[in-house]
One Martini backbone bead per residue (centre of mass of N, CA, C, O) as a GRO file, in nm:
protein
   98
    1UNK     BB    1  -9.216   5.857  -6.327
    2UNK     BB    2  -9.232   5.557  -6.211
    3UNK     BB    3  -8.955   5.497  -6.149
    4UNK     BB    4  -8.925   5.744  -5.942
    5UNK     BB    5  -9.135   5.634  -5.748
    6UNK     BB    6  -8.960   5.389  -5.690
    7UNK     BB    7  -8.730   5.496  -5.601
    8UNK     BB    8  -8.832   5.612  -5.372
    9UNK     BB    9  -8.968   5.358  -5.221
   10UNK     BB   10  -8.712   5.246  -5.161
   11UNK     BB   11  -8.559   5.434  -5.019
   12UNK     BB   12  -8.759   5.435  -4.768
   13UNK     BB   13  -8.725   5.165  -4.703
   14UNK     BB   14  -8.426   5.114  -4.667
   15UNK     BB   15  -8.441   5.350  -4.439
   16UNK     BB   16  -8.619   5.190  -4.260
   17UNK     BB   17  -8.482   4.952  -4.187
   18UNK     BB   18  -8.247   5.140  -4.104
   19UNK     BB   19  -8.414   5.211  -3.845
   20UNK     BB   20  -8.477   4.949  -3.739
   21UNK     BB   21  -8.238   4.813  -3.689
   22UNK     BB   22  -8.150   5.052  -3.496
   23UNK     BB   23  -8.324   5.018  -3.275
   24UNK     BB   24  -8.301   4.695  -3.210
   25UNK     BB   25  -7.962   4.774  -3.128
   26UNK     BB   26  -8.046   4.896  -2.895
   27UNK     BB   27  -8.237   4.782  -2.754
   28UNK     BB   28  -8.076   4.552  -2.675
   29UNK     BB   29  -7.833   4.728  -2.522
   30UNK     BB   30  -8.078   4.810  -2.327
   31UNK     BB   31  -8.100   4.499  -2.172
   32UNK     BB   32  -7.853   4.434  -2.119
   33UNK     BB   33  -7.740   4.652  -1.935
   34UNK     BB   34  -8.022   4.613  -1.733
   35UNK     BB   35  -7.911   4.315  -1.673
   36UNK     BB   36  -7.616   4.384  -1.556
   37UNK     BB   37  -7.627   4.633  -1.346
   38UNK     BB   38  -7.766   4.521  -1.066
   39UNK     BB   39  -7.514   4.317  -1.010
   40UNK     BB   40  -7.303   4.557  -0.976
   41UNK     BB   41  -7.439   4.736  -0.806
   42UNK     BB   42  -7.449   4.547  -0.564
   43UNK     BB   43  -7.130   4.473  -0.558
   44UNK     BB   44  -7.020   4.757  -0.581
   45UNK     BB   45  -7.163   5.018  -0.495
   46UNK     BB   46  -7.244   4.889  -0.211
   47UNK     BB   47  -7.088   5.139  -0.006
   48UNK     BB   48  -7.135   5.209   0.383
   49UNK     BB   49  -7.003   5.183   0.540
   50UNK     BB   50  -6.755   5.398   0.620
   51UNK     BB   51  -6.930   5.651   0.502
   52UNK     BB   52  -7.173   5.638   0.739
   53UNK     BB   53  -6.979   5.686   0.996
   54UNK     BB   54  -6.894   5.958   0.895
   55UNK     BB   55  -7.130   6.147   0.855
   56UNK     BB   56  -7.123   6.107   1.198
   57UNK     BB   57  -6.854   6.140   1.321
   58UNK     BB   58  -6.686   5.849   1.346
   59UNK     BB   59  -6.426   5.774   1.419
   60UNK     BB   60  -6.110   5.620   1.290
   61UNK     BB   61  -5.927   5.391   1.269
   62UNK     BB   62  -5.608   5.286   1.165
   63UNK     BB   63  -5.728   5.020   1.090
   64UNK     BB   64  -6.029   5.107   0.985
   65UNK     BB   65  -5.887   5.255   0.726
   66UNK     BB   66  -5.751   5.008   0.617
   67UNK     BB   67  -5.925   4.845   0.565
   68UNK     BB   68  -6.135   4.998   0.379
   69UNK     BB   69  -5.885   5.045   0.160
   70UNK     BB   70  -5.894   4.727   0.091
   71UNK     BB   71  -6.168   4.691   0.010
   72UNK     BB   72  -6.173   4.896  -0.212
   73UNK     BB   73  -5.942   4.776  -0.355
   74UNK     BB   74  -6.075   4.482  -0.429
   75UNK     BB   75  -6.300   4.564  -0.551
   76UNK     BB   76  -6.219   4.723  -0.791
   77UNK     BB   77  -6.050   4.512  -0.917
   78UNK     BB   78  -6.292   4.345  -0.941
   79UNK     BB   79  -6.497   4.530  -1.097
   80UNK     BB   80  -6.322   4.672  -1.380
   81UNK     BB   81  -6.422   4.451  -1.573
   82UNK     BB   82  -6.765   4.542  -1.535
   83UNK     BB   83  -6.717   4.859  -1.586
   84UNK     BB   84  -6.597   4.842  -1.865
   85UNK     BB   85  -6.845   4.697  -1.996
   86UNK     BB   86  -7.063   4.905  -1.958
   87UNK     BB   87  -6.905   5.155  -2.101
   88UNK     BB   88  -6.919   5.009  -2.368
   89UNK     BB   89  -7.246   4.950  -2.351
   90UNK     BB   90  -7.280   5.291  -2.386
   91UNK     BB   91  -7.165   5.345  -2.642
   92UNK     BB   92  -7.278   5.187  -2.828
   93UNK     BB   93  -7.535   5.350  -2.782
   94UNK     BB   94  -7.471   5.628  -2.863
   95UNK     BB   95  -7.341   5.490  -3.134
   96UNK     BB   96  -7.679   5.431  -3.241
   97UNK     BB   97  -7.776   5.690  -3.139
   98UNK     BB   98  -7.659   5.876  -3.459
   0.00000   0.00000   0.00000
């Protein structure tokens, strides 16, 4: 009886453990995210000039949408090495959280 008393207190044990070091290596990588995410957010994300003209209904000449679409691609080809960094590290958390 007594073994198995041990046997089960062993076995909670090293579940916990093991729910901890889980709970750790998320939060580690929601730290990571949290932490690279502003700066990807505010070089990447931030694309308003184009945008906020069309919604006013201002035309745009086809220089001004040929500009536009250069620095979109650019910005794009720019931005995709840190974009899917960032979904790497998305996976990787909803992967620790299963």
């Amino acid at each position: 009886m007594r073994s198995v008393a041990l046997s089960l207190l062993l076995l909670s044990a090293l579940a916990l453990a093991g729910c901890q070091s889980k709970a750790e290596k998320v939060k580690k990588l929601l730290d990571q995210y949290n932490a690279e995410y502003p700066a990807y957010a505010k070089d990447c994300l931030d694309e308003t000039s184009g945008s906020a003209r069309m919604l006013t209904g201002e035309k745009l000449t086809a220089e001004q949408t040929a500009a536009l679409e250069a620095k979109r691609t650019e910005r794009d080809a720019r931005c995709k090495p840190e974009a899917d960094r960032l979904a790497q590290i998305q996976r990787e958390i909803l992967a620790a959280q299963q």
